[in-house]
ZABA-280550 format. One line per field, with one value per residue (C-alpha): residue number from 1; residue in three letters; x, y, z. Coordinates in steps of 0.05 Angstrom, whole numbers, padded with zeros to 5 digits. Example, Ala and Ser with C-alpha at 12.3 -4.5 7.8 and 13.67 -1.06 7.14 Angstrom:
2
num 1; 2
residuo ala; ser
X 00246; 00273
Y -00090; -00021
Z 00156; 00143
***
This chain:
423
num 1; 2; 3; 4; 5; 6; 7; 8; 9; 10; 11; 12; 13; 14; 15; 16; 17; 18; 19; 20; 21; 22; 23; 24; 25; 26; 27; 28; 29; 30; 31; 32; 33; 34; 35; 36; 37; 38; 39; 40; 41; 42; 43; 44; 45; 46; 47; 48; 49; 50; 51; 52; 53; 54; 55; 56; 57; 58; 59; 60; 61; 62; 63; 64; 65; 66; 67; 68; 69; 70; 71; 72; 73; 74; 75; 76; 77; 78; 79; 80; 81; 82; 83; 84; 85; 86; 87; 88; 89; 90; 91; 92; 93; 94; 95; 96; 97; 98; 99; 100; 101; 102; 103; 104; 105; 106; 107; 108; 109; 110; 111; 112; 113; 114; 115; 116; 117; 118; 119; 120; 121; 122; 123; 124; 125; 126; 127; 128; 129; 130; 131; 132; 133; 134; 135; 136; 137; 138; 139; 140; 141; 142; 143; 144; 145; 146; 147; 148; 149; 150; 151; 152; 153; 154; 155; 156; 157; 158; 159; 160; 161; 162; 163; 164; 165; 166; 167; 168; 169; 170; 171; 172; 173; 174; 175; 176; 177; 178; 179; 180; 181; 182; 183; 184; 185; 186; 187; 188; 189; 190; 191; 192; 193; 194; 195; 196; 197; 198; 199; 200; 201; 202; 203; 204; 205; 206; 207; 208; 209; 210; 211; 212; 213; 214; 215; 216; 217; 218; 219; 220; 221; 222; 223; 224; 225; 226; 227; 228; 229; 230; 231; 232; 233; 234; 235; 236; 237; 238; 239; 240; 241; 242; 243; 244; 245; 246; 247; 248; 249; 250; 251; 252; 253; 254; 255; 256; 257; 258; 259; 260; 261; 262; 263; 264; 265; 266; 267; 268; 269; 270; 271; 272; 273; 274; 275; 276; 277; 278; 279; 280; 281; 282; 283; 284; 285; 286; 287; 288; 289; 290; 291; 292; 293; 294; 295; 296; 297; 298; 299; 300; 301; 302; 303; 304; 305; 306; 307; 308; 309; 310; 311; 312; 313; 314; 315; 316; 317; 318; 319; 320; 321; 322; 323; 324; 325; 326; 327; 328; 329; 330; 331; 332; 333; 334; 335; 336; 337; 338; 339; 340; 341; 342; 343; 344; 345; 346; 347; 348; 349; 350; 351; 352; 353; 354; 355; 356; 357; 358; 359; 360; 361; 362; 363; 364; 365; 366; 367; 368; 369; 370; 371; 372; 373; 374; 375; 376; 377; 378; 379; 380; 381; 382; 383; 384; 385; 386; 387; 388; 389; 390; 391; 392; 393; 394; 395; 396; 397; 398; 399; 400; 401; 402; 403; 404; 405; 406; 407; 408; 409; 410; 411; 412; 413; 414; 415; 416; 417; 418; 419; 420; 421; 422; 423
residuo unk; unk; unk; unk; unk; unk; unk; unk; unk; unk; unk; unk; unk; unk; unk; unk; unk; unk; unk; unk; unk; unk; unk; unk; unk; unk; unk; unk; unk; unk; unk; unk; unk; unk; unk; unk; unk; unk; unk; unk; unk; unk; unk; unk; unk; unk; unk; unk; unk; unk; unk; unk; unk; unk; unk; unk; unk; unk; unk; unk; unk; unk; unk; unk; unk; unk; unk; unk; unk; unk; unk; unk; unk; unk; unk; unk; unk; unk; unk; unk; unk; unk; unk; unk; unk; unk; unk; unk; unk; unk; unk; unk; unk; unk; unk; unk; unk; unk; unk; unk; unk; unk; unk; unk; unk; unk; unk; unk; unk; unk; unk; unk; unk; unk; unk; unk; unk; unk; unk; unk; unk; unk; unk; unk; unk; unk; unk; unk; unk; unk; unk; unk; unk; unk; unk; unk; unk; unk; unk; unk; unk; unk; unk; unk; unk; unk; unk; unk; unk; unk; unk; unk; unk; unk; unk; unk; unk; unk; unk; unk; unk; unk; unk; unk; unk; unk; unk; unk; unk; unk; unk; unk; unk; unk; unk; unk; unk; unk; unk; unk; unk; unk; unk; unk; unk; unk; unk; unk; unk; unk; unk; unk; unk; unk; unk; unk; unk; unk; unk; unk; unk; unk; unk; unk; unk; unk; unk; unk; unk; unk; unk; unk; unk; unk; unk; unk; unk; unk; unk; unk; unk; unk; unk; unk; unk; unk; unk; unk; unk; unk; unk; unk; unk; unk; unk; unk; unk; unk; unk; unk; unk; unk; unk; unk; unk; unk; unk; unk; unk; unk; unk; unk; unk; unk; unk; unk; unk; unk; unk; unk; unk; unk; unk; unk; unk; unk; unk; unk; unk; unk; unk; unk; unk; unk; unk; unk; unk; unk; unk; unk; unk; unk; unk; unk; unk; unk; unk; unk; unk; unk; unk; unk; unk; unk; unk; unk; unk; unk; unk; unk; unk; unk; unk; unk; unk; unk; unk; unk; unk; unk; unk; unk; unk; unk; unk; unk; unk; unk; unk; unk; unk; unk; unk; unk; unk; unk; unk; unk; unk; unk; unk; unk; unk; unk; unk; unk; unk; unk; unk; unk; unk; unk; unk; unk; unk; unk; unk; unk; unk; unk; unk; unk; unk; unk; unk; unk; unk; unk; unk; unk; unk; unk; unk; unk; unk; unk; unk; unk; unk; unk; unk; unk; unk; unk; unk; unk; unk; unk; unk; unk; unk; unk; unk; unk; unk; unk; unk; unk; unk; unk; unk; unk; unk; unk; unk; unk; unk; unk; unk; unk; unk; unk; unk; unk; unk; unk; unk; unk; unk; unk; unk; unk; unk; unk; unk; unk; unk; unk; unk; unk; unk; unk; unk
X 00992; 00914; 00879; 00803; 00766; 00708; 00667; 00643; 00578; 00618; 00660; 00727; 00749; 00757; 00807; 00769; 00819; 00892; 00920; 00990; 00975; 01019; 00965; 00922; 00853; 00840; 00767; 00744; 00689; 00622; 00637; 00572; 00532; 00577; 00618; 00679; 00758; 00812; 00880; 00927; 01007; 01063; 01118; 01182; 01220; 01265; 01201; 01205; 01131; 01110; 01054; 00988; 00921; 00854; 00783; 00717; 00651; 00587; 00556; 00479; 00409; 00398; 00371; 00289; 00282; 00284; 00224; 00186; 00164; 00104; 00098; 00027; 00015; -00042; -00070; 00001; 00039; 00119; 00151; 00219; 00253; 00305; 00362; 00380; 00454; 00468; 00486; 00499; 00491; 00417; 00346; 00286; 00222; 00158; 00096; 00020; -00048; -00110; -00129; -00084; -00050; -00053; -00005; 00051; 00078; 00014; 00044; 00085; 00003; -00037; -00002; 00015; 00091; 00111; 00192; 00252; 00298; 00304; 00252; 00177; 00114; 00040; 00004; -00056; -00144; -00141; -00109; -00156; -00158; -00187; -00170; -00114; -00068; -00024; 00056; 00097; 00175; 00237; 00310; 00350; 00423; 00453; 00453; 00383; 00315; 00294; 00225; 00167; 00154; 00090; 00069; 00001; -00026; -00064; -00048; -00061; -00122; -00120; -00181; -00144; -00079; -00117; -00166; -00094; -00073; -00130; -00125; -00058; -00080; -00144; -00105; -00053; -00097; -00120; -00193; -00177; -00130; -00182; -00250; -00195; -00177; -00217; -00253; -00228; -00281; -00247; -00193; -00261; -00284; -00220; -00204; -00286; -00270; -00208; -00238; -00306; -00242; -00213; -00270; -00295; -00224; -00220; -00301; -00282; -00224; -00257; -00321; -00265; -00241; -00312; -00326; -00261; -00275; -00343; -00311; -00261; -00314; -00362; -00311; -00290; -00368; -00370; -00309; -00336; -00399; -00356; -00321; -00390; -00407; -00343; -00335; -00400; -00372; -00338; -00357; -00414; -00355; -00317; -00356; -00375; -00301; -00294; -00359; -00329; -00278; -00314; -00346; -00286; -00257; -00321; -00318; -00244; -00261; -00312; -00268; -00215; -00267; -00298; -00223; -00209; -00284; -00263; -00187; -00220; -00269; -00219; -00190; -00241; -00252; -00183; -00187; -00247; -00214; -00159; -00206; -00258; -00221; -00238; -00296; -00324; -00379; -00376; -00428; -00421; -00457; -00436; -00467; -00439; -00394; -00415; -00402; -00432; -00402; -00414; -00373; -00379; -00316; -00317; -00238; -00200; -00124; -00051; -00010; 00067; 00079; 00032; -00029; -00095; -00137; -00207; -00255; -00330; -00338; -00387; -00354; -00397; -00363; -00397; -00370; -00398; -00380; -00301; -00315; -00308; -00362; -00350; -00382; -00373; -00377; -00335; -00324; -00250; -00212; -00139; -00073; -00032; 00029; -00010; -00051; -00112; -00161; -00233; -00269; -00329; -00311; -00358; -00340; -00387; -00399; -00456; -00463; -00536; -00575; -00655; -00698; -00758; -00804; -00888; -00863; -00802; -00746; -00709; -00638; -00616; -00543; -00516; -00435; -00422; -00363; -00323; -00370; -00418; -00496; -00540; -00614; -00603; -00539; -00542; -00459; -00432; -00361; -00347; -00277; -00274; -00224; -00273; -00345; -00392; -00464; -00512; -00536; -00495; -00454; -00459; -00487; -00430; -00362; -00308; -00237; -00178; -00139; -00189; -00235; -00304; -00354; -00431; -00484; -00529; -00508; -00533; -00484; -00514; -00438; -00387; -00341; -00258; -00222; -00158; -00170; -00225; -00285; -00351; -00415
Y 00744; 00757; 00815; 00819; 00882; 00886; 00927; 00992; 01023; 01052; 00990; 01004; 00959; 00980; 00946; 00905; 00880; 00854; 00796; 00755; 00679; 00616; 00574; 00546; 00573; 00639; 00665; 00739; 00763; 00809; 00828; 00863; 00843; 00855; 00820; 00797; 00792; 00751; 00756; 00706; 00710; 00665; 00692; 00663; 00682; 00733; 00772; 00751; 00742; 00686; 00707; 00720; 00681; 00712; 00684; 00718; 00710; 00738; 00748; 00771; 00729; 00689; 00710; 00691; 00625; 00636; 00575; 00529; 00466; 00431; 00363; 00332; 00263; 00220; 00263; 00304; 00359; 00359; 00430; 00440; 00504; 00526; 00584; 00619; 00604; 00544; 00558; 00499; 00535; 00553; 00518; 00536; 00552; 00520; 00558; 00527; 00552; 00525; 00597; 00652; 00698; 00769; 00809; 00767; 00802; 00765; 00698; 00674; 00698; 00670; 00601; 00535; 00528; 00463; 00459; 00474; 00425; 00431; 00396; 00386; 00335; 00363; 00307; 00274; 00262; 00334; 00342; 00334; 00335; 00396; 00444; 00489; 00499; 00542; 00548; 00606; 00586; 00640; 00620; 00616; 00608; 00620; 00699; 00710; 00698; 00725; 00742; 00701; 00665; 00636; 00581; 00550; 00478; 00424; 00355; 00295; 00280; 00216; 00175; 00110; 00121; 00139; 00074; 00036; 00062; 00055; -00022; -00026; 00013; -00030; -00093; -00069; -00066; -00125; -00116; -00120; -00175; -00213; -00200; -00230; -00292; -00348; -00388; -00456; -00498; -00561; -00536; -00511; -00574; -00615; -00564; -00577; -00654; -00639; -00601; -00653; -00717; -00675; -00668; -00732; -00759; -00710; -00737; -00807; -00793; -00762; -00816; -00870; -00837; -00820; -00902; -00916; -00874; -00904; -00973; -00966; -00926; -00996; -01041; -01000; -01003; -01079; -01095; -01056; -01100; -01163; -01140; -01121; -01190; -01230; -01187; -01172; -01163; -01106; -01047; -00999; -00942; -00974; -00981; -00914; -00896; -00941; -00893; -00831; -00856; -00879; -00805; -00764; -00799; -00783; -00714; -00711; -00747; -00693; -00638; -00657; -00671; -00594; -00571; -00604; -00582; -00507; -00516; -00540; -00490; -00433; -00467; -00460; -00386; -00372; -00404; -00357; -00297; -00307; -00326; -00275; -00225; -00271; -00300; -00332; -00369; -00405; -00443; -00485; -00537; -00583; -00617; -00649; -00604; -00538; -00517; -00455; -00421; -00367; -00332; -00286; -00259; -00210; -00186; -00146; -00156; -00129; -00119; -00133; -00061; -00074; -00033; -00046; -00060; -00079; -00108; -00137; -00172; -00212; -00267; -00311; -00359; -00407; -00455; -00469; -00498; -00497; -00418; -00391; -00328; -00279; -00230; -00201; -00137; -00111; -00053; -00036; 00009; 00008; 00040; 00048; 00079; 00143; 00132; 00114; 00095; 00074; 00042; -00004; -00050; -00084; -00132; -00163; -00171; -00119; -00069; -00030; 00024; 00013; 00060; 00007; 00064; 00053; -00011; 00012; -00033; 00012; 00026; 00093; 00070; 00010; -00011; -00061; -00083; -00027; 00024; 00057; 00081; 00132; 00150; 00227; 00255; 00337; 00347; 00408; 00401; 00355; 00339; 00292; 00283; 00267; 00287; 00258; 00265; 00200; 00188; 00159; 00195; 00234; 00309; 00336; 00315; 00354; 00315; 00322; 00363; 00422; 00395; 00409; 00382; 00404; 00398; 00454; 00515; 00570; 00614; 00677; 00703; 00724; 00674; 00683; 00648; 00659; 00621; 00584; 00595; 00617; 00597
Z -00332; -00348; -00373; -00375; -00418; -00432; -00500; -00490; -00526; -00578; -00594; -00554; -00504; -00423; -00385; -00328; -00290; -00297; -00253; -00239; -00208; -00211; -00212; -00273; -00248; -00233; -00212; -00228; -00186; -00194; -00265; -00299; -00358; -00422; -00479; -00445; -00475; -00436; -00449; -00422; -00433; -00394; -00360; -00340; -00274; -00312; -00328; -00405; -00434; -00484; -00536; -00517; -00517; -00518; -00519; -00508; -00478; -00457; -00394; -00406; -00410; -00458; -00520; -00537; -00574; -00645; -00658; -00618; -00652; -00630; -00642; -00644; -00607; -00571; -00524; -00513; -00550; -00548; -00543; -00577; -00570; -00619; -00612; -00673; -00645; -00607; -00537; -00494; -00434; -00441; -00422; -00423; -00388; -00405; -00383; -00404; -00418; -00433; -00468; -00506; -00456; -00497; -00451; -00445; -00380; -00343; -00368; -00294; -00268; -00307; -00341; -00310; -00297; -00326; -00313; -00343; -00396; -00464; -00491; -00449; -00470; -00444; -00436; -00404; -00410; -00413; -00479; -00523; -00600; -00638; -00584; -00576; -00522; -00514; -00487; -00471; -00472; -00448; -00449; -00379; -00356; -00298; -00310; -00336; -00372; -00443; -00460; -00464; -00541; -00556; -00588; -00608; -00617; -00620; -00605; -00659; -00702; -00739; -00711; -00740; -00702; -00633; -00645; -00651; -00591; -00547; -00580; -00540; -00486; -00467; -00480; -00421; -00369; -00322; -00348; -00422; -00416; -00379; -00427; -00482; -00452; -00479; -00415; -00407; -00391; -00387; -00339; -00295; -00296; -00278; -00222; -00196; -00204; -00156; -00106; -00098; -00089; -00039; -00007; -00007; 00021; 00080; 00094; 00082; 00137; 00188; 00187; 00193; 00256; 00285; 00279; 00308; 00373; 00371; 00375; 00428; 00473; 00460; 00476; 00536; 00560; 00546; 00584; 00640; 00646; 00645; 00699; 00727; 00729; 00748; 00798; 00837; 00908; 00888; 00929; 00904; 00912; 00868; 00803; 00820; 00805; 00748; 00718; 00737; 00701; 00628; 00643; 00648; 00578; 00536; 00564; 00549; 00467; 00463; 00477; 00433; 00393; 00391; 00384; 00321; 00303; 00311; 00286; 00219; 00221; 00234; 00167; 00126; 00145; 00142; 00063; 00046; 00068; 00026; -00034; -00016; -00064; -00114; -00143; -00206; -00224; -00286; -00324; -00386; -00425; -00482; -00538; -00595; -00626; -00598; -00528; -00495; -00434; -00378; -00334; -00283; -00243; -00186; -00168; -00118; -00135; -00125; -00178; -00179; -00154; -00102; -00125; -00117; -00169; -00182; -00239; -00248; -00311; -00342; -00411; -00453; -00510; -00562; -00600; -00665; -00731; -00704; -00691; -00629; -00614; -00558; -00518; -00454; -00410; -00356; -00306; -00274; -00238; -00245; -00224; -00283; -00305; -00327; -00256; -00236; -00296; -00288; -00360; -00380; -00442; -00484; -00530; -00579; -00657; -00659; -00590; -00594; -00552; -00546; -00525; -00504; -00492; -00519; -00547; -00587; -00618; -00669; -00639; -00625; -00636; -00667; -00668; -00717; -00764; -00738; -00750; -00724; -00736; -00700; -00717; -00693; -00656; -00635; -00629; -00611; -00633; -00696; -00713; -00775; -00832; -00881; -00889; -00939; -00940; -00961; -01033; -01094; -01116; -01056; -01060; -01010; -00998; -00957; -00959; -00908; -00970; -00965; -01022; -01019; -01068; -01066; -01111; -01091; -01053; -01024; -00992; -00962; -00940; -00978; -01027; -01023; -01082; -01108; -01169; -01211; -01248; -01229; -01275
***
């Protein structure tokens, strides 16, 4: 026997519904919002009832998340929504804007609808560091929605953790992997070597059987004047066949001829359209110890998922004193797990910018030992851990912990400071 009540607004219980089944399962139907109390008892056939068994439940939306926490990444934020009670039968809603939303009924308007799960990662170019972005999270179940909550951040800001992770991002892609590998000259040079025997063998062959048909077609003619002469009553029609004959074989060796001309020339374009995807041109020299190469590779390829991908790139490598020097630059476009990414890498010991305007040879911009120097720079947005001006000691200083150190100030605003002493 079942019985289902539910609380009342002043904290009694109303009796729902009451119900008798001899089954285990037993389904109640369009029962309103409200905090639910189900009382179960067994019966036997002579009417005799065992002691009862209640449990309760809810049926209403979800309540709001209690916090959101945002965890910072490269170029992505991760959204976790927490419930001040744990309810297992809850998700959530992840809504995302670029700019603050200030009337949160506009939010299903206004924001980007990510999905729904319990956890969500905003990622991609467009996240970018020093920016905030903004999400707007309500709780659902299969009864309702909460409100919206929102949250605000920014995704992360080390400049030494994204430099590592371009490192590995770069060095993923066809075009990274490729201004990295060291050019193998000798292997060039032995595959050249190869390609010239080759050559020369399929040459050597097909003079050999050009002298061969020359041969038989002089013995043929020679044979035919001896017979011209042993046998001069022969009838003027019938060396005329005999020459119709020698005729209709050299017109028959030059066909075949012409056919095998055009099979092997149907070869060779066949070979170049398969290798027309790919070219390099590689030049090297050697002497003594040192060795200086060139490369220069122009590539249309498919990658193991069958995407095409593309790259222009331009290595050069030195050897000297046992050290190998590189330098190279390269242009790609590449489908990727994150999709389709187009970059230009240089690599080099020391990367400048010239303006060669009236004769001039200072650099604008100079990359060099991992850092980097610029004559004038106009920046509109400046995100740095650490500033600190030139000089020594320096006459400013502002550290990631907030600490600012200046020599001379003149502050025409107004000073807020909890603590310290003013001279």
């Amino acid at each position: 026997m079942l019985r289902l009540t539910v609380a009342a607004d002043d904290g009694s219980e109303r009796l729902v519904s009451t119900a008798r089944t001899t089954e285990t399962t037993y389904r109640f139907r369009q029962l309103a919002l409200g905090r639910y109390t189900l009382t179960v008892r067994a019966v036997n056939a002579r009417g005799q009832q065992g002691d009862p068994a209640s449990v309760s439940f809810r049926i209403a939306a979800p309540a709001a998340p209690s916090q959101i926490e945002l965890t910072p990444g490269y170029f992505q934020i991760t959204a976790t929504p927490h419930l001040a009670v744990y309810d297992p039968t809850v998700q959530f809603e992840f809504w995302f804007s670029e700019t603050k939303i200030s009337d949160v009924s506009q939010v299903d308007k206004s924001a980007r609808y990510l999905g729904t799960a319990l956890y969500w990662v905003a990622s991609g170019q467009n996240i970018k560091p020093g920016h905030d972005y903004y999400f707007y999270v309500r709780s659902v179940n299969t009864v309702g929605k909460s409100a919206f909550v929102e949250a605000v951040g920014q995704p992360g800001n080390n400049p030494e953790e994204y430099l590592n992770f371009f490192e590995g991002k770069i060095n993923s892609t066809l075009l990274g992997q490729e201004l990295n590998d060291r050019i193998n000259a000798s292997a060039l040079r032995s595959e050249v070597e190869q390609l010239e025997d080759e050559v020369n063998q399929r040459l050597e062959s097909d003079i050999a059987g050009v002298t061969q048909k020359i041969g038989e077609t002089e013995n043929s003619l020679t044979q035919l004047v001896a017979k011209k002469n042993d046998e001069q009553s022969l009838a003027i029609s019938q060396v005329s066949q005999k020459v119709d004959n020698v005729s209709s074989e050299l017109t028959q060796t030059v066909s075949q001829s012409n056919e095998e001309n055009a099979r092997q020339i149907a070869q060779v374009r066949q070979y170049v359209d398969e290798k027309s995807s790919e070219i390099i041109s590689t030049t090297d020299k050697k002497l003594g110890e040192q060795e200086a190469t060139i490369q220069q590779i122009q590539k249309v390829q498919t990658d193991t998922s069958n995407n095409l991908n593309s790259m222009w790139a331009v290595k050069l490598q030195q050897m000297q004193d046992g050290r190998l020097y590189i330098a190279g630059i390269g242009a790609g476009i590449e489908n990727t797990p994150d999709g389709m990414q187009s970059q230009v890498l240089l690599a080099a010991d020391r990367i400048a910018f010239i303006n060669p305007e009236n004769g001039n040879t200072t650099p604008a911009l100079v990359t060099q030992g991992g850092q980097t120097f610029i004559n004038e720079a106009l920046i509109k947005t400046l995100i740095a851990p650490t500033i600190t001006s030139g000089g020594s000691p320096p006459v400013f200083s502002l550290t990631s912990d907030g600490k600012l150190t200046a020599k001379n100030a003149d502050i025409s605003g107004s000073v807020n400071a909890n603590a310290g002493t003013l001279n």
